[in-house]
N, C-alpha and C positions, 0 to 999 in steps of 0.2 A: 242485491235483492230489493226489488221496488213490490211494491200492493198495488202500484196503478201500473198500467203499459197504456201509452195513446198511439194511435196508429193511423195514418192517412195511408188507404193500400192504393197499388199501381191504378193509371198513373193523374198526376195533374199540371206542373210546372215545370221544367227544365232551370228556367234559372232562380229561384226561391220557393221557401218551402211557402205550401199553402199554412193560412195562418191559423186556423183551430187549433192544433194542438197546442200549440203555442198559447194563444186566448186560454185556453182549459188550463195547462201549467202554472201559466201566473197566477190563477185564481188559486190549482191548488198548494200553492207556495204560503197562501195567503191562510189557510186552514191546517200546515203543516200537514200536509195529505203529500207524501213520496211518491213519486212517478217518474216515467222516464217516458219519453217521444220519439218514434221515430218517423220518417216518410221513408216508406218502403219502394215508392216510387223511383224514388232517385240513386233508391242502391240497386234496386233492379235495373236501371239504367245503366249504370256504372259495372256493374258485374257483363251485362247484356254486350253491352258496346266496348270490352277490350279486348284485347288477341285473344285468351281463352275462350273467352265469349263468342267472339266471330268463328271459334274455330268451330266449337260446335253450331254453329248455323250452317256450314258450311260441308260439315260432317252427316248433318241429316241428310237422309237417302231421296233423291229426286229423280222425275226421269226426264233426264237432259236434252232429248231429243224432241219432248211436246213440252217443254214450259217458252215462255214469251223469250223472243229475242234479246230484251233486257235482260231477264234472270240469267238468260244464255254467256252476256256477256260479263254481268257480273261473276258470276261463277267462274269465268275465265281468268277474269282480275284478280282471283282472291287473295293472291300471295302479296297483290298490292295492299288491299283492304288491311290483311294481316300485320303487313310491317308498318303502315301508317297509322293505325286506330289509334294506339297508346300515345303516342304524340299530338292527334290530333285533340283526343278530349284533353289531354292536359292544356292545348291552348286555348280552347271555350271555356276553361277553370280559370283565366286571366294566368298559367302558371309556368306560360312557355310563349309567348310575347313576339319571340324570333321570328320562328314559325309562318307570320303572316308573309314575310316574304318568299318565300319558297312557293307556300299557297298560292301567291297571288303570279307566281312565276307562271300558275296554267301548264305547268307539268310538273308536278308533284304530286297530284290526288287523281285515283283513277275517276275517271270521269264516265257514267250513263246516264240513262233519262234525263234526272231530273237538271242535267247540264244543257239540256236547248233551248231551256227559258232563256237563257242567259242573252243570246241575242239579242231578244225583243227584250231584254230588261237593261242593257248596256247602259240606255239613256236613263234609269232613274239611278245603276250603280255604279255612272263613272267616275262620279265626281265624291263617291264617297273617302274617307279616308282610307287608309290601307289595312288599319285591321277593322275598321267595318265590311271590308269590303273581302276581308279574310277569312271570317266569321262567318256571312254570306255562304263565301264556296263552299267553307266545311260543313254548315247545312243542308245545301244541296247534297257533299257527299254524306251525310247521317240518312238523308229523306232515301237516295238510292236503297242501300242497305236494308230501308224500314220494306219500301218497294218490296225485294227479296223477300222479306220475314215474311209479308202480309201474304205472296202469292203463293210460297213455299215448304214454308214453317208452322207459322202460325196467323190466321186469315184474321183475327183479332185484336192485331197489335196496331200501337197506333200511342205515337209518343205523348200524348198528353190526356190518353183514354184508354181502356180496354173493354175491349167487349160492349162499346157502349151502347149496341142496338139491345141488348138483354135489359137494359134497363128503360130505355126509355117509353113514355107510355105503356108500362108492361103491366096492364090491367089486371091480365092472369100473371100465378107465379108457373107455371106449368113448363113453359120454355126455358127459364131459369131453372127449376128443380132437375129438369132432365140433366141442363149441362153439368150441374154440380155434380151429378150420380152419374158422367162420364167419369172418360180417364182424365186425367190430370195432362193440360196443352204445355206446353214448349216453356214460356212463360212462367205459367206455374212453378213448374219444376225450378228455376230462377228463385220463386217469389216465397215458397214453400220452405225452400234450405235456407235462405237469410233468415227466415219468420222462426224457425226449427232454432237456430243460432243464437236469437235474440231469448226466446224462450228464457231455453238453458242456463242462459246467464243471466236474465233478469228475476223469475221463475214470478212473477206476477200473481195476485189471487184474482186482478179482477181487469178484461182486456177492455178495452175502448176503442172502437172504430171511426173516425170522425170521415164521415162521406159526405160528400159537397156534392157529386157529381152523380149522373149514370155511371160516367166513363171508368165509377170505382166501385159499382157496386159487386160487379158476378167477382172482384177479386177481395171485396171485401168478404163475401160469402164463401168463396174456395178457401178462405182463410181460416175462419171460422168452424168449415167442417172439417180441416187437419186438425183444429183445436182442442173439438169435441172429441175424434176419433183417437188423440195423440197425450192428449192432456184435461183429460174428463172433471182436473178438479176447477180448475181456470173459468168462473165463471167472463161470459161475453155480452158487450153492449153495443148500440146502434144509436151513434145521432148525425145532426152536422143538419147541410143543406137539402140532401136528397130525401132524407126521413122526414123533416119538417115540413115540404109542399108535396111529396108523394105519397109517405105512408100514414097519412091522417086517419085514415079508413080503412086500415090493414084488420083483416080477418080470416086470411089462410095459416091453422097452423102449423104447417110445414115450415113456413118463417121462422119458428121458433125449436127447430131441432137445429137451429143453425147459432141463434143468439136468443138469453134469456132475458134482458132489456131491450126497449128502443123508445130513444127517449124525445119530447119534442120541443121546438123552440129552444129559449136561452138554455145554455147549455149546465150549468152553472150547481144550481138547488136540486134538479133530477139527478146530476151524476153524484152530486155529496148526497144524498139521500140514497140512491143506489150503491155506492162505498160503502154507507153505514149500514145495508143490512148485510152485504155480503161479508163485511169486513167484522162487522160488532155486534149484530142484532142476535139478541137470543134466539133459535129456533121455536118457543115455544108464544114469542113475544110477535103481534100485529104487525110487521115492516109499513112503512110509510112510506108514498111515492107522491114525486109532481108531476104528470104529464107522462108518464110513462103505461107502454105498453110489456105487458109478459102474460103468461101463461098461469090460470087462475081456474082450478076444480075441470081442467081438461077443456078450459075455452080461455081465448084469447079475451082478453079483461085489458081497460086501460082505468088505470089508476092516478087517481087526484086526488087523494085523500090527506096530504099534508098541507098544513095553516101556515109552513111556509114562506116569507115575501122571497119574492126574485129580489138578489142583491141591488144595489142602483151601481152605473158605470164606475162612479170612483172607487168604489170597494171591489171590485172582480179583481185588482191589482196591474201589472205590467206585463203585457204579453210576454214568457220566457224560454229564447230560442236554444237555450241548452241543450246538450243533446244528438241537436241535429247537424251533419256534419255541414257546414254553411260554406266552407272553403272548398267543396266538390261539390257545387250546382255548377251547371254548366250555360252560358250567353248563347242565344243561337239567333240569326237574323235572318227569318224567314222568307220574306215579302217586304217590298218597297215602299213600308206603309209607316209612316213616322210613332204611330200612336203602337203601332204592333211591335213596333222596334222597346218599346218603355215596357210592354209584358212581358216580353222575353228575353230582352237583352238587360242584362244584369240586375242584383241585388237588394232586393228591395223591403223594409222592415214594415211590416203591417201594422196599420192604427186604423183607431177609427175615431173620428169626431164627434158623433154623435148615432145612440142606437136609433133607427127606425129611419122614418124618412117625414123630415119638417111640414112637406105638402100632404103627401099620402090621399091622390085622388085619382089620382092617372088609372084610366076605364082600363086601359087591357094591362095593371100591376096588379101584384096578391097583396091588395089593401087589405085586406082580412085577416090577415096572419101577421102575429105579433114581431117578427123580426123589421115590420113595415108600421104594421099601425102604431105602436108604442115607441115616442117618439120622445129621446133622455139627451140632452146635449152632456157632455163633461168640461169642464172650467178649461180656459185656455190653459191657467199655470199647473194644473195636475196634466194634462197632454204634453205640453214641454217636458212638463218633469220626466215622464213616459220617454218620450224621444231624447233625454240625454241619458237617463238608465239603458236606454238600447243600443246606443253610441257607444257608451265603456263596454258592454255584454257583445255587444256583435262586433265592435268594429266598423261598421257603417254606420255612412251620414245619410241614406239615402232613403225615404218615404211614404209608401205610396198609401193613402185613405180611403180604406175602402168603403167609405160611405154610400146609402143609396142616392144622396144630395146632399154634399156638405152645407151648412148652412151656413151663408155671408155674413151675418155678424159674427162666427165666433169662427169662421176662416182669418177676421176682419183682426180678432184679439190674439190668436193664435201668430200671426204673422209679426204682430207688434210683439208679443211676447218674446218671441224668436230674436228682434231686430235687440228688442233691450238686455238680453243674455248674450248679443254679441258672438250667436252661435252661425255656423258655417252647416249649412243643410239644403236638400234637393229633395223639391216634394213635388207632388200632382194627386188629383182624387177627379171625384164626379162631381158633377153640380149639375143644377139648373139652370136655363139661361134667362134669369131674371134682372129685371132692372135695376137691382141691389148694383149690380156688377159694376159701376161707374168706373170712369178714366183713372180715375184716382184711389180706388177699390184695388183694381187691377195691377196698377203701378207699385202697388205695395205690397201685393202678392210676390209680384217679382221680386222684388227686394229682399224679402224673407226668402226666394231659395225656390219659388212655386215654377215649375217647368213645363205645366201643361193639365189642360182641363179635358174633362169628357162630358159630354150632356145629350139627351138626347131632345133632339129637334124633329124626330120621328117624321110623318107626312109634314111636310114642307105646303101646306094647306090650312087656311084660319078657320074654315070649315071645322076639319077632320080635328084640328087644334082643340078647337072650343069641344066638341062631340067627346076626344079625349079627356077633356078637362086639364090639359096641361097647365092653362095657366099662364101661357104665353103666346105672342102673334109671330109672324114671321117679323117683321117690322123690328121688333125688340130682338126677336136672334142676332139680326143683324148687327143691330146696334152693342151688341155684348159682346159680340165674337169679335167684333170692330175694335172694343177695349183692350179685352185681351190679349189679340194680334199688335196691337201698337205698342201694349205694354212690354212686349219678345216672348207671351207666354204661347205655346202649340196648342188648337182646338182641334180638338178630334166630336166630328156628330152621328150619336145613332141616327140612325135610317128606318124607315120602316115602312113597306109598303103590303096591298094587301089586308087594313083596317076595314072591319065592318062597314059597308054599304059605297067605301070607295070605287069612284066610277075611273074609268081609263083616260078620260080627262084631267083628274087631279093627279093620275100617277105622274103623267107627260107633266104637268105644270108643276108638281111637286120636284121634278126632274130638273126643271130648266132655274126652281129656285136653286135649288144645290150651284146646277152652272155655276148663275150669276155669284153666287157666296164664294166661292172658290176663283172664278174669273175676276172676283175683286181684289181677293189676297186675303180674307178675312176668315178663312177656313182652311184648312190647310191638311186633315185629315176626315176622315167617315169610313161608314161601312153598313152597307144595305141588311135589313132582312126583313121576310117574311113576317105576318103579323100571326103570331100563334095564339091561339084562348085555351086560357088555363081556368083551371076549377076555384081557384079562391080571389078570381078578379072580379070587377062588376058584368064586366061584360059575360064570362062564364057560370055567374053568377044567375044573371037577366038577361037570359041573351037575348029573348022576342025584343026588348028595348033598342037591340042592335042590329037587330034585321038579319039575325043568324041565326040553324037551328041546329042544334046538338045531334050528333049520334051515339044514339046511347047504348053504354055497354055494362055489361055489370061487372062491379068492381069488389074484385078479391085482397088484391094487394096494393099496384100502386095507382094515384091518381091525379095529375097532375094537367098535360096536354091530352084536350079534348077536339077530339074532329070534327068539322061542321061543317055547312053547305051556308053559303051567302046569297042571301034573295037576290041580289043583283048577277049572279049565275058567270062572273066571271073568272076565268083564270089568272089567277093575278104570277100564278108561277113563272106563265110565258116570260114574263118583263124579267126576269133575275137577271140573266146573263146580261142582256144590254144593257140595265142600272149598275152592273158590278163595272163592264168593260168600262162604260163612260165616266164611271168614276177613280179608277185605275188612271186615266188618262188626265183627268182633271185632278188629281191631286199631285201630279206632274208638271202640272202649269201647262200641256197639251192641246189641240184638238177644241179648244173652247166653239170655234167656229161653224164646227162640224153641226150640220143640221141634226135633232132630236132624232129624226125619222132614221139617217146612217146606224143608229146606234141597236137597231131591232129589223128581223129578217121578215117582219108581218107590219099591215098596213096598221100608223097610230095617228091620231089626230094633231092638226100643229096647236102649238102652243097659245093658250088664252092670257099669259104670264107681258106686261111689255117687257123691252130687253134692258129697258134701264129701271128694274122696280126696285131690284136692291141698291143701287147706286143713289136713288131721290129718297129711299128710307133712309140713309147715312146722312145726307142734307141737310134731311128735316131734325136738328139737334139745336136746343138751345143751350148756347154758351154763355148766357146771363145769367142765369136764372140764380136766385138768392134764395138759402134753403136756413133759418134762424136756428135751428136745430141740431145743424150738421157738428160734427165734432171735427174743427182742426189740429192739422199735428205739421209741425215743423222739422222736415229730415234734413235741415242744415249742417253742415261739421264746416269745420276749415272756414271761417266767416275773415275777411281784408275789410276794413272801412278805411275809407281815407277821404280825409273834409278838403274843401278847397271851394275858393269863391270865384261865382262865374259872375261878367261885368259885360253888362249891357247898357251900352252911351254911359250914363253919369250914375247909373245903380247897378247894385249889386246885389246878390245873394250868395248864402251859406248853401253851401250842397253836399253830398257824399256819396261817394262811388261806393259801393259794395259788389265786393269781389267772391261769390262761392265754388270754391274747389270741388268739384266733384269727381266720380272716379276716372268719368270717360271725356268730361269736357269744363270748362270754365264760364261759368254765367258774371255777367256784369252789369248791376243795376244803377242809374241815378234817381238819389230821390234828395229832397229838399231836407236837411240835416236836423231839423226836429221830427220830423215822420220818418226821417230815417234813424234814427236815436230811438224811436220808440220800436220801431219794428224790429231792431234787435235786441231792444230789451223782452217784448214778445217772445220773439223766438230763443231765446236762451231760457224760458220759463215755460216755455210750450214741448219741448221737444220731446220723442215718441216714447222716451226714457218716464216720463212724467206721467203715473197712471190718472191722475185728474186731468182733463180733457177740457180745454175751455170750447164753447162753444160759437158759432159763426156769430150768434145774435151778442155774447159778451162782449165776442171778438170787435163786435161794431158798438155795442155800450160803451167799449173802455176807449177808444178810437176817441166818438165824440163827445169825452168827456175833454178831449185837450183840441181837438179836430175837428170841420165839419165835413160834410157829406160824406161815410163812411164806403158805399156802393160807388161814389166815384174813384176813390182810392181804390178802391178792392178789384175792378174791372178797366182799371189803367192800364196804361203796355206793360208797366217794369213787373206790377203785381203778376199780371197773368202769363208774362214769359218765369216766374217763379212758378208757376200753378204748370207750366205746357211741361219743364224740365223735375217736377215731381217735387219741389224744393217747399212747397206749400202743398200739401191734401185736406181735401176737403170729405169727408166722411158719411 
């Protein structure tokens, strides 16, 4: 028996739980507040997709004669489906390994639709290994299957979403309330009996919904009204991602025969204040709320009446994934897209570096709302500490940051931290592509475990750039993605076309900058979208400032994406398909050649872009440059010196070869054996182990205190083949 139950309802991840509850546990670990978590998603998965489960898919009454030739032929296969399922997901569990070869034999899994990609995909999945490329198959066979459910069973399903049109932009609650006060779908009945089960055994006083998504709302709400109907004394709450940008402005109270809180932003002070009235508050005594909405003298009321502070990052505790069953999520590899492969193919422990977002100006983000504007770093060594408490609790090394924009200097301390505890880890997050990002920034990212960044570089235009407020040119993308890449870490870039007052010239030239990024090797993953305007951005905010005009609707319940018309009156939808195809192709190393125009069935203008821009942005680098500031660090191990004198005609000098082992190759420097005596005395006092950081400008005080010309030494061949192989960073 717990007092808390948290709940992520169907669905959102396949291979890791989404991390709120988790975030919420640790906190209440921290207040000895009892709870239990589960993701209801992934046992409805799990229940959904094995023999019992297919069977009854299979058992619902269809009529076989008018459904699609696919269903026709799935239905034919089912006795395949039947005896393969249970094998199958246990190999997406990492828990049956064999497997891949049978799969990849191409007669083992029945095979429809979603099998004629496979053709045209041969060239991005030949080369993959075998159980990549086994994992693969058995997604295509899960997506069939899904096919089935959606046309058959239930038209709502959708493995990382449910129901998601009920939720999105869903101004009125009116389409929602109808569905709830239908019968209960296919699913449901799924979602309903685990939720019944959990109950029973948990028997809870107070539930919590953590919704991130649309994709969980109508199951968060079918949840809820079993609750009410099932368990009248279980009081229920509302927060996460979807409550915080959508229901700001909630005032239907029909909402509220569903749930008696919904609470907004940080999660933390409104759920421990909502705990204590349900849990401890006298009836007769005022309850206290942060940021929470409920039901007040028969009108929906939101309450901020407690003095409160929101905790600061280091006190909310250690995210804790207890609970949730973490050795049945299952890896599925959907699309040939390197960065989509790291969402869904396997396990991954959520952190975060810092709340908020360090810039917080980007025209079409919800700058306004505290999960962005309030902007809290947490110390590199309480984050480590974080990530080796996750290591002994989960069993995984593996990371992923969900920051808005990690920020470089304490990516910078986090990474050193990591190398000085001699910890073994595999991380990636977002970032920005700023000029923080240096060769030797980058380099040590790597080093620490970092496997791949995400940023967006949105319109590929210094125009649109600046308008955005991004913060950055194309020029610097270049240049960062350039580090990165060199460094062996993967760039993945948002895309984004369709920005206020964007003409069909910068989309084409925004286009051909992608090209060149990608034709150079410095990009390596993206993904286009549509620019949508939301209510708590500037641009939603001001939109005459953006040459766009709202359509206004009146808002009952949720508000989030608003619709509008752009003065420049064009369709930016047309462009999708041929920005997706060409970038399909180009993240292939394909087709580069291919004229702009091939890529679109409607006349587009050529490009104003030259073909070498990104190529002379990579050029134009200064490799001298002397920064007095910079903090060096020394990642030498395994150091060989060995003296000996070299003799020319009747003189001679003292020299020293220094020899560093590294892990992939052997560097060998000469330098003259008093500056080479001092640079290893240096470096045994500097190394990353060493939290006092001498600086470039000491670095050249202490130099010419025995030495002159510090910049000659520093920018010689032996120094800067240490600087090209990482054995010297400069910071």
């Amino acid at each position: 028996m717990k007092d808390l139950l948290l709940i992520t309802p169907p669905f959102t991840q396949l291979n890791t739980p989404y991390p709120a509850t988790a975030y919420i546990k640790g906190f209440l670990n921290t207040k000895n507040i009892s709870s239990y978590q589960i993701d209801l998603g992934i046992e409805v998965i799990l229940e959904l997709f094995s023999k019992d489960g297919i069977q009854k898919i299979f058992d619902t009454e269809i009529d076989l004669q008018n459904i699609s030739e696919n269903s026709q032929r799935i239905f034919a296969l089912r006795d395949e489906y039947l005896k393969t399922i249970d094998q199958v997901i246990l190999f997406l569990q990492n828990k049956n390994p064999t497997l891949a070869r049978q799969i990849c034999s191409m007669n083992f899994l029945p095979e429809a639709s979603r099998f004629n990609q496979l053709d045209d995909m041969e060239f991005a999945f030949g080369n993959m290994g075998l159980q990549d490329k086994a994992k693969h198959l058995a997604t295509l066979y899960l997506e069939d299957l899904s096919d089935y459910i959606v046309e058959n069973v239930d038209s709502d399903f959708g493995f990382s979403r449910y129901a998601e049109r009920l939720g999105k932009s869903a101004n009125s609650f009116d389409e929602l309330y109808l569905k709830l006060n239908d019968s209960q779908t296919f699913i449901d009945n799924f979602t309903l009996k685990i939720l019944n089960e959990k109950l029973e055994l948990i028997q809870p006083k107070l539930l919590c919904f953590s919704i991130p998504f649309p994709g969980n709302l109508y199951s968060a709400f079918r949840c809820a009204k079993f609750i009410k109907e099932n368990y009248p004394h279980i009081k229920t709450a509302m927060g996460g991602g979807f409550p915080n940008t959508e229901l700001r402005e909630i005032k239907d109270q029909r909402v509220f025969e569903f749930f008696d809180f919904i609470t907004l932003d940080d999660g933390e002070v409104p759920l421990e204040l909502v705990y204590e009235s349900v849990c401890y508050s006298d009836q007769s005594e005022k309850s206290q709320y942060k940021r929470t909405f409920l039901i007040e003298n028969q009108e929906v009321t939101y309450k901020n009446n407690s003095t409160k502070y929101d905790y600061k990052q280091s006190e909310i505790g250690t995210p804790d994934y207890t609970d949730l069953q973490l050795d049945k999520y299952i890896s599925v590899i959907e699309i040939a897209n390197p960065m989509h492969s790291l969402w869904s193919d396997g396990r991954w422990n959520k952190l975060t570096m810092a709340h908020g977002c360090y810039w917080g100006k980007c025209t079409f983000c919800d700058i306004s709302l505290d999960y962005i504007k309030i902007y809290e770093p947490i110390s590199a060594k309480i984050l480590v500490d974080r990530m080796e408490e996750l290591i002994k609790t989960t069993g995984e090394t593996g990371f992923h940051f969900v920051d808005e924009a990690a920020p470089p200097a304490l990516m910078r301390e986090v990474a050193l931290e990591i190398l000085r505890r001699n910890l073994v880890v595999t991380w990636w997050t977002n970032i920005r592509f700023e000029k923080s990002f240096t060769q030797d920034l980058c380099f040590l990212l790597k080093l620490s475990g970092c496997v791949a960044v995400s940023g967006g570089l949105e319109v590929a235009s210094d125009r649109l750039l600046k308008l955005i407020d991004k913060g950055v040119s194309v020029d610097q993308v270049a240049k960062v993605t350039k580090n990165f890449t060199e460094a062996g870490i993967m760039v993945h870039a948002y895309l984004m076309y369709g920005y206020p007052t964007q003409t069909v010239q910068e989309t084409v030239d925004s286009l051909e900058m992608v090209r060149q990024l990608f034709e150079m090797g410095i990009l390596q993953s993206g993904f286009w979208h549509q620019f949508a305007m939301t209510a708590h951005s500037p641009v939603g905010q001001n939109p005459e400032e953006f040459g766009v005009t709202p359509i206004k609707q009146e808002i009952k319940f949720a508000n989030n994406d608003i619709d509008f018309t752009d003065k420049t009156g064009i369709d930016h939808s047309k462009f999708s398909f041929g920005l997706k195809k060409s970038l399909f192709n180009f993240m292939h190393g394909i087709n580069f050649e291919i004229p702009l125009q091939d890529w679109f069935d409607f006349k587009i203008p050529k490009t104003t872009i030259h073909p070498d821009y990104i190529h002379d942005c990579l050029l134009d680098e200064d490799q001298f440059s002397f920064k007095g500031n910079s903090k060096v660090i020394f990642l030498a191990k395994n150091v060989i010196a060995e003296n000996y004198i070299k003799t020319k005609k009747q003189n001679s000098w003292a020299y020293t070869r220094i020899t560093f082992h590294l892990k992939t190759n052997i560097v060998k420097i000469e330098l003259e054996q008093e500056k080479a005596d001092w640079l290893i005395k240096i470096i045994s006092e500097n190394t990353f182990g060493n939290p006092k950081r001498i600086t470039l400008q000491q670095l050249k005080n202490n130099f010419e205190e025995n030495f002159d010309d510090f910049e000659l030494f520093w920018f010689s061949k032996p120094i800067q083949q240490l600087k090209e192989n990482g054995i010297i960073l400069s910071l």
